[in-house]
FILOMI-518964 format. One line per 3 residues: number of its first residue (from 0); for each residue x, y, z of C-alpha. Coordinates in steps of 0.1 Angstrom, whole numbers. Layout:
<atoms>
NUM = X/Y/Z ~ ...
</atoms>
This chain:
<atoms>
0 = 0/0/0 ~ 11/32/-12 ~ 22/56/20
3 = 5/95/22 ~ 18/123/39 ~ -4/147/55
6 = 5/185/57 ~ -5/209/83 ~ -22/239/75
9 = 5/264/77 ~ 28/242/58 ~ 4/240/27
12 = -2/276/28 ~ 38/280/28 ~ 38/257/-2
15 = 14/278/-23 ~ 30/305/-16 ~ 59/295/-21
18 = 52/282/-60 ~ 36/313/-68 ~ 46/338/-96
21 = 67/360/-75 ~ 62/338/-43 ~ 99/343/-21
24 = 105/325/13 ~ 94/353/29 ~ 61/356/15
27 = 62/322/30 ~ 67/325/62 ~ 39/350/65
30 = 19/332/52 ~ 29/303/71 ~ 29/327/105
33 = -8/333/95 ~ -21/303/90 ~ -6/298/124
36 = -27/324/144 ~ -55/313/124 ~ -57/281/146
39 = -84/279/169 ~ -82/265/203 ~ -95/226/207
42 = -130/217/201 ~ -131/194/230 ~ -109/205/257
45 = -86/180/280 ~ -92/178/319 ~ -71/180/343
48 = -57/204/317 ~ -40/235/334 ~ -2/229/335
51 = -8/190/346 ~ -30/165/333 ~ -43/131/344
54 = -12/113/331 ~ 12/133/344 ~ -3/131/377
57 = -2/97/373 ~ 35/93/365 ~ 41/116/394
60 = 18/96/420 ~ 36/60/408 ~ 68/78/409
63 = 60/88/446 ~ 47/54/458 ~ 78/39/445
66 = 100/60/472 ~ 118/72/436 ~ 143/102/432
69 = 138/131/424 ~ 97/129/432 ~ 95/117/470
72 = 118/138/481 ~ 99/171/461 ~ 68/160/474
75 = 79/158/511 ~ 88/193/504 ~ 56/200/490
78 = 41/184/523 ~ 64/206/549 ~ 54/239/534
81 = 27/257/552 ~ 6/254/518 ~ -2/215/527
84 = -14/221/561 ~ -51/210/570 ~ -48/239/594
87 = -49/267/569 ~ -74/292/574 ~ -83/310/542
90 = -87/351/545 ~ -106/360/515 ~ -113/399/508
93 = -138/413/487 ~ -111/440/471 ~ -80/432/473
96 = -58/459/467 ~ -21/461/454 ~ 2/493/450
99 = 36/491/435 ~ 53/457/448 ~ 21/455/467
102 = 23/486/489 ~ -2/484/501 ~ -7/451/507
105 = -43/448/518 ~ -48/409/510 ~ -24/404/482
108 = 0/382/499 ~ -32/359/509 ~ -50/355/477
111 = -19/342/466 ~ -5/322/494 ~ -42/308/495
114 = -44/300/460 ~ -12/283/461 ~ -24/259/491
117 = -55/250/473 ~ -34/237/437 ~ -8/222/473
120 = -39/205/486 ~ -50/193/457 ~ -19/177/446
123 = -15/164/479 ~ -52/146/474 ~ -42/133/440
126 = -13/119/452 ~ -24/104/485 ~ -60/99/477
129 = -67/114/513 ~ -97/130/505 ~ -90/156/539
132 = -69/175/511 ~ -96/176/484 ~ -121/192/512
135 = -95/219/525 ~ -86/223/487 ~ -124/236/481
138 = -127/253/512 ~ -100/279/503 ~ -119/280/467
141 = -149/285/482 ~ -142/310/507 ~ -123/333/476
144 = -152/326/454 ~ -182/337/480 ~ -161/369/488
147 = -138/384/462 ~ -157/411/441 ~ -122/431/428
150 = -89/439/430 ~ -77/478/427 ~ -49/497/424
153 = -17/501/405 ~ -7/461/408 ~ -44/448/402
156 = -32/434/366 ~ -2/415/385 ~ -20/402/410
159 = -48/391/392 ~ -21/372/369 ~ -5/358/399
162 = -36/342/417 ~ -55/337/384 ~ -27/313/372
165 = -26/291/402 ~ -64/289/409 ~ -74/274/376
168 = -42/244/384 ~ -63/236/415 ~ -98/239/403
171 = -86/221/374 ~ -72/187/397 ~ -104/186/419
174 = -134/191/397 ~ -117/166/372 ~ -102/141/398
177 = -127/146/430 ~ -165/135/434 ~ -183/167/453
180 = -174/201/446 ~ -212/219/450 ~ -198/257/443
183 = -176/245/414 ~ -199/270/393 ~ -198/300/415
186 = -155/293/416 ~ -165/296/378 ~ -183/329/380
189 = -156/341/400 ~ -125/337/375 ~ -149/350/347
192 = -159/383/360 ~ -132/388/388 ~ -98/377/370
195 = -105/377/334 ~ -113/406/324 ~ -81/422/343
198 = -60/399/326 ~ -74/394/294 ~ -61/430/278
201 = -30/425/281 ~ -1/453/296 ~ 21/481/282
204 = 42/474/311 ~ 73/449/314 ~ 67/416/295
207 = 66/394/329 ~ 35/411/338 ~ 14/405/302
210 = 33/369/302 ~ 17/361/334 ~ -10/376/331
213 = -17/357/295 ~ -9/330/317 ~ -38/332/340
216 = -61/342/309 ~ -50/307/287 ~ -56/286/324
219 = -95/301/329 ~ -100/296/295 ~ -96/262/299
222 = -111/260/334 ~ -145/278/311 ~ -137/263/284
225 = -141/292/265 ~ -128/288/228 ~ -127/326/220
228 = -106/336/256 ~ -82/311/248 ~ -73/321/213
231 = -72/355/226 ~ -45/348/249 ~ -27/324/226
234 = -27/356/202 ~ -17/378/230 ~ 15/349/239
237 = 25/349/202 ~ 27/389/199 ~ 47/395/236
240 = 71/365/231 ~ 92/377/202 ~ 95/409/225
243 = 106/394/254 ~ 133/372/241 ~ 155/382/213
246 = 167/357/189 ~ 194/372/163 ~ 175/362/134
249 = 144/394/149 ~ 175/416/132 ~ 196/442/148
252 = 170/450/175 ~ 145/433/196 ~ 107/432/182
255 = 91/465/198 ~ 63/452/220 ~ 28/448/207
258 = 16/479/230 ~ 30/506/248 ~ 41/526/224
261 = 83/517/222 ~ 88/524/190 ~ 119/538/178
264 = 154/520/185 ~ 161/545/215 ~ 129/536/227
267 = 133/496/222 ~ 167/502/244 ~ 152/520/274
270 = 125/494/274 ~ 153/463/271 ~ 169/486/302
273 = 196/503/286 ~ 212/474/267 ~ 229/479/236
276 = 244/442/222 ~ 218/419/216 ~ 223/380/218
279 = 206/347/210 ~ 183/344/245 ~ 189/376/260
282 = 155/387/277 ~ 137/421/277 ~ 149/423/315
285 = 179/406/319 ~ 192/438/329 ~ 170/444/357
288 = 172/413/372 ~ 175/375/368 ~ 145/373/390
291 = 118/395/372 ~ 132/374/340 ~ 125/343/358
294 = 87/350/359 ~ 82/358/322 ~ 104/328/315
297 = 81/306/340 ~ 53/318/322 ~ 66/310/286
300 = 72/277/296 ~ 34/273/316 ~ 17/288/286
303 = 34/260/260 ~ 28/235/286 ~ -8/243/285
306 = -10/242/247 ~ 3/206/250 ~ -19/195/269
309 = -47/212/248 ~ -35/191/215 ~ -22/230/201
312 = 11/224/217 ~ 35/253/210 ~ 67/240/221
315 = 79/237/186 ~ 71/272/177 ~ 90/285/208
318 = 115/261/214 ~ 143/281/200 ~ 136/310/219
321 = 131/294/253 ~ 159/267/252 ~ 184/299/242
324 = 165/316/272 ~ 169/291/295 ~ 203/287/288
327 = 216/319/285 ~ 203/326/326 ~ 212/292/335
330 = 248/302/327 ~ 249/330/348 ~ 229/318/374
333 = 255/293/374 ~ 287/315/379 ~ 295/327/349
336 = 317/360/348 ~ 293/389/333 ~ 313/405/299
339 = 311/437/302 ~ 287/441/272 ~ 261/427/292
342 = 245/447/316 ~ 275/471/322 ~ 290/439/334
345 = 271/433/359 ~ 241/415/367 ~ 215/406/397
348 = 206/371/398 ~ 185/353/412 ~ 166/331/386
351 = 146/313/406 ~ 130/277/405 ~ 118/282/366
354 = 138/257/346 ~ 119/229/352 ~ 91/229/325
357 = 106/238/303 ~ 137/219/305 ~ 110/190/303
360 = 90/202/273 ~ 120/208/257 ~ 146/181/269
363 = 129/155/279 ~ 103/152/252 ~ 120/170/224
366 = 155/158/230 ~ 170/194/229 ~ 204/194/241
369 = 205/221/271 ~ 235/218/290 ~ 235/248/315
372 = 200/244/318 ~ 201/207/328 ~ 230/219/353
375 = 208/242/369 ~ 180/225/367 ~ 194/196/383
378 = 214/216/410 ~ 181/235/424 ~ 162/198/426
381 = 135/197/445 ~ 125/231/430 ~ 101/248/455
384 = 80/275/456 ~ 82/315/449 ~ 55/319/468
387 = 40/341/435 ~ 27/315/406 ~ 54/290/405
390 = 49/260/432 ~ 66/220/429 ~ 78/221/395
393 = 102/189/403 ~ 76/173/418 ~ 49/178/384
396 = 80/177/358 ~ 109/162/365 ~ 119/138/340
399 = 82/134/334 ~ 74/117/296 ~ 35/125/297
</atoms>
């Protein structure tokens, strides 16, 4: 029987074009890039589907109950934290407000320490199948959903990002892995009208914030499953990325962001803080800190993860610009001497426990060499918490095939 070879829509299009009177490769590609935002999110959508799914938590729950390294020993980390205790009492607000690195602080630090212990709680039940962690797991949801109404001030985008990423992971685990979640629609209602909309826009402001806060937007959608909010923020992730991580092939300058108004080439280096040489992986704040550059990097790698598990899966489109990523901060993280091109020759790390995922998507499933990322990643094992968005990373994707 004669074999047939099936071509994705993009790589038709690119085809086409390509054999077109006048057609050139780059007629192509935009053609190609086209096709590529012109895919809609998945007509049935996969649950448990925000950041984990079913077999992953199954790897990790065998990989536990077989007293295997690195898992056991991330998941008695995950159950020392103060996220895994039964004893948690949740403090939900009905505003929460958040200045400038939340000054003030009225009830940011608890909508997000709460909506880390409820995706804690919920692993923890997974795992263990002691349904005690399922119940505390929807009483922190359902105290947040019952009482938040808003959050205001100058860090209300950010903090919506922060909290809406990590609710959806929980929500997510027990609606799809639990019998007896009663409010599971009003926990709905709540990340429709409370989170999405602040997220949703997007943000003029540096790319960690819009990447996280896609983040949270691409997790509800799934948690709605709401086709049209997920392509939005898959459109939003395709138009920040390329401006948050510079690849050498984007030209002599970084790809101004979508909004905001940076423009011009003096304008493009204020944004990238002042930086003047541009290399494969550099990030749009390297030069402020490895830190801030750790959560848009986190969120790259959550938002591809997603995809996966939503049949889109956009590793391959990003892979090149996350493995450089990763690597390039691994390095320095690592010890590396700073040239004094970059940064002034100085920089403030700090990277944080990031590498995980997508070392995973990228290493583990892809086969993509990444030696100062597998260093790192290694070295930091078991990857905690940042107490922000970014909770057990070891523990869901270590060496995990699914």
């Amino acid at each position: 029987m004669r074999s047939r070879t099936f071509l994705s829509l993009s790589a038709l299009v690119t085809l086409l074009v390509a054999g077109l009177p006048g057609g050139t490769a780059e007629a192509a590609g935009a053609a190609g890039a086209t096709a590529r935002a012109a895919r809609t999110a998945p007509a049935t959508f996969t649950h448990p589907g925000v950041l984990v799914s079913r077999p992953q938590l199954d790897f990790v729950r065998a990989r536990v109950q077989a007293n295997a390294q690195p898992w056991k020993s991330a998941y008695d980390q995950m159950n020392a934290s103060r996220y895994a205790s039964l004893d948690r009492t949740p403090r939900p607000r009905a505003i929460v407000e958040c200045g400038s690195y939340s000054n003030p602080n009225n009830g940011c630090t608890d909508e997000r320490e709460d909506a880390l212990a409820a995706y804690t709680l919920a692993l923890r039940w997974y795992i263990s199948r002691d349904s005690r962690y399922a119940e505390k797991a929807i009483s922190i949801m359902d105290a947040w959903s019952a009482t938040i109404q808003d959050h205001t001030n100058s860090n209300a985008p950010l903090q919506s990002g922060w909290a809406g990423s990590v609710w959806p992971r929980a929500a997510e685990i027990i609606r799809y892995t639990y019998t007896g979640w009663p409010n599971a629609g009003r926990f709905a209602t709540m990340l429709r009208n409370v989170y999405l909309p602040e997220v949703a826009g997007g943000s003029s402001s540096n790319g960690n914030w819009e990447l996280t806060m896609t983040e949270a937007a691409l997790g509800i959608a799934v948690f709605l499953e709401d086709r049209a909010a997920y392509d939005r923020a898959v459109a939003k992730f395709r138009a920040r990325l390329p401006a948050y991580v510079y690849l050498s092939a984007d030209g002599s300058l970084p790809v101004a962001p979508p909004v905001g108004g940076v423009d011009t080439p003096a304008e493009i280096i204020r944004f990238w803080h002042d930086q003047t040489t541009f290399v494969d992986g550099l990030s749009q704040e390297t030069c402020r800190d490895l830190t801030h550059t750790g959560y848009g990097l986190s969120s790259i790698s959550h938002i591809a993860e997603i995809s996966r598990i939503q049949g889109q899966d956009l590793y391959p489109e990003v892979a090149e610009r996350l493995r450089h990523a990763l690597g390039f901060h691994s390095k320095y993280q690592l010890g590396t001497a700073v040239p004094s091109w970059l940064c002034g020759g100085s920089l403030t790390l700090g990277l944080g426990p990031v590498t995980e995922v997508g070392f995973n998507g990228l290493h583990t499933r892809m086969g993509v060499a990444m030696t100062n990322t597998q260093t790192l990643t290694e070295r930091q094992r078991p990857a905690g918490t940042n107490n922000l968005f970014v909770a057990w990373e070891t523990l869901t994707h270590a060496n995990n095939p699914n």
